[in-house]
N, C-alpha and C positions, 0 to 999 in steps of 0.2 A: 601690520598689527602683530604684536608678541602672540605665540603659542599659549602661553599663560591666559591669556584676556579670553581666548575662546570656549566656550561652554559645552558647545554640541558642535556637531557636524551632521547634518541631514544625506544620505545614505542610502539609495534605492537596494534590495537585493540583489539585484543584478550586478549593480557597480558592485558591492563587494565580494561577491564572487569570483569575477573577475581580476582581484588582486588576490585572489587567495582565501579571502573573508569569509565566514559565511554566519552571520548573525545568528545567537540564539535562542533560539523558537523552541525550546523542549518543553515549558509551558501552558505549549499548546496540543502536542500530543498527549491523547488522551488515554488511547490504549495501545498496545505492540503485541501481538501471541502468534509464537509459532507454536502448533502443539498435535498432538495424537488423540487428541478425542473432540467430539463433532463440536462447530460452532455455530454459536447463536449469533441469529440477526438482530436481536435486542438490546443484547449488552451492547453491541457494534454501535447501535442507534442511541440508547442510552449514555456514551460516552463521548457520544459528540453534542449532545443536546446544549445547548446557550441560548437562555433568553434573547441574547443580542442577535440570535441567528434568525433568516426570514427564508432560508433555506439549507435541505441538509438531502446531499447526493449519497447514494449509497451503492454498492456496485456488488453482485452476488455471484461466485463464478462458482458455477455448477459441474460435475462429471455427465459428459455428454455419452449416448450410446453410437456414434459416430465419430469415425476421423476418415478424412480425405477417404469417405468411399469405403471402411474396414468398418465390419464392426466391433465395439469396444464392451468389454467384459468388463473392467474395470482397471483400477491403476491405483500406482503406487507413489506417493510423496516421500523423495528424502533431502532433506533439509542439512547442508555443510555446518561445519561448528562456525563460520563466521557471518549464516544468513541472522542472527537478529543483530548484530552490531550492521549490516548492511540494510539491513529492515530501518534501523535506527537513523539512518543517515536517510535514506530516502524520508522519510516523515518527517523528518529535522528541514530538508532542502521544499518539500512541498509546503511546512509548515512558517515558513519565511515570507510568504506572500503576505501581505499587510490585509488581504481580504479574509484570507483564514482565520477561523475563529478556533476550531480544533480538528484533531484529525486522528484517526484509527485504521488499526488492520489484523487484519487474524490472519494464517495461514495453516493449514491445515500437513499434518504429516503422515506416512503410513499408510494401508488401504484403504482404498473406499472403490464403493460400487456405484453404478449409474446414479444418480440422482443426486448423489451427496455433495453437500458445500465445501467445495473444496476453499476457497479463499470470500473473505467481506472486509472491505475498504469503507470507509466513511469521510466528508469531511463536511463541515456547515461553515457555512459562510453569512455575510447578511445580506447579501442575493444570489439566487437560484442558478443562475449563468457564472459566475464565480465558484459556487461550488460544485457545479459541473463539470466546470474546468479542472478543477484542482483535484477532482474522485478522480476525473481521465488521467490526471497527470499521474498522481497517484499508484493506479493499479497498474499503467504503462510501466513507469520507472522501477514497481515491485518487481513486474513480469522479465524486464531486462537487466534488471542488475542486481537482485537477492536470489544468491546461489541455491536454489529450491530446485529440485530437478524432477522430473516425472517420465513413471516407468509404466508404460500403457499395454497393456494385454488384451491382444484382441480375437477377434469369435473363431477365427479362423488359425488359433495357434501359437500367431507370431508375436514378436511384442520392438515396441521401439521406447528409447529414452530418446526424450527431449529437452533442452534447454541446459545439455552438458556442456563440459566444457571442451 
């Protein structure tokens, strides 16, 4: 059959990643913020809302007063000048899955104290296990590969960075 005759080509994600591809879903992201002042879990919620959605995961990661046994006083977000073009890609690669409907994330910068929001992921889908999947996928992928770094200060003095390179 001539290249000419053909209309489409049906595509899984995955195959085209694999050659290099990676379809685009910008679309579907809904919101991206790395910033210095607190976030809301509404807007987060609000930007992923679709009527087509029968489910919408949301993931809240909080500053804990613990690590491995220290206590934590608080900590420090700094964020590279290439974490939202890497923000961008992760949302772009989660937002590829044909079950996503949209998807969002804020990341937070700068100090905060125990309790505060330091990061919210969102993503809806049109079921609940689908967009389970795809917040895990989501805030995994931000945690491992958006150059975000954190600088933890703890009760007893010391302080450690995490997630350097």
């Amino acid at each position: 059959m001539p290249w000419a005759a053909v209309r489409s080509v049906a595509a899984s994600p995955e195959s085209l990643a694999r050659v290099g591809c990676v379809p685009d879903a910008s679309d579907k992201i809904a919101l991206l913020d790395i910033r210095a002042t607190d976030l809301d879990i509404g807007s987060v919620y609000d930007a992923v809302r679709d009527e087509e959605a029968g489910g919408i995961a949301i993931f809240v990661g909080t500053v804990r007063r613990h690590d491995n046994g220290l206590g934590v006083e608080g900590l420090g977000y700094t964020a590279h000048p290439t974490a939202a073009g890497a923000l961008r890609e992760v949302a772009a690669e989660v937002a590829t899955d044909e079950s996503v409907l949209r998807v969002a994330a804020a990341h937070r910068t700068g100090d905060l104290k125990v309790g505060d929001i330091a990061v919210v992921v969102a993503v809806s889908s049109a079921h609940r296990g689908d967009a389970l999947m795809s917040c895990r996928r989501l805030i995994d992928e931000l945690k491992g590969r958006v150059p975000i770094w954190k600088h933890q200060i703890f009760a007893d003095g010391t302080d450690e960075w995490v997630g350097t390179p």
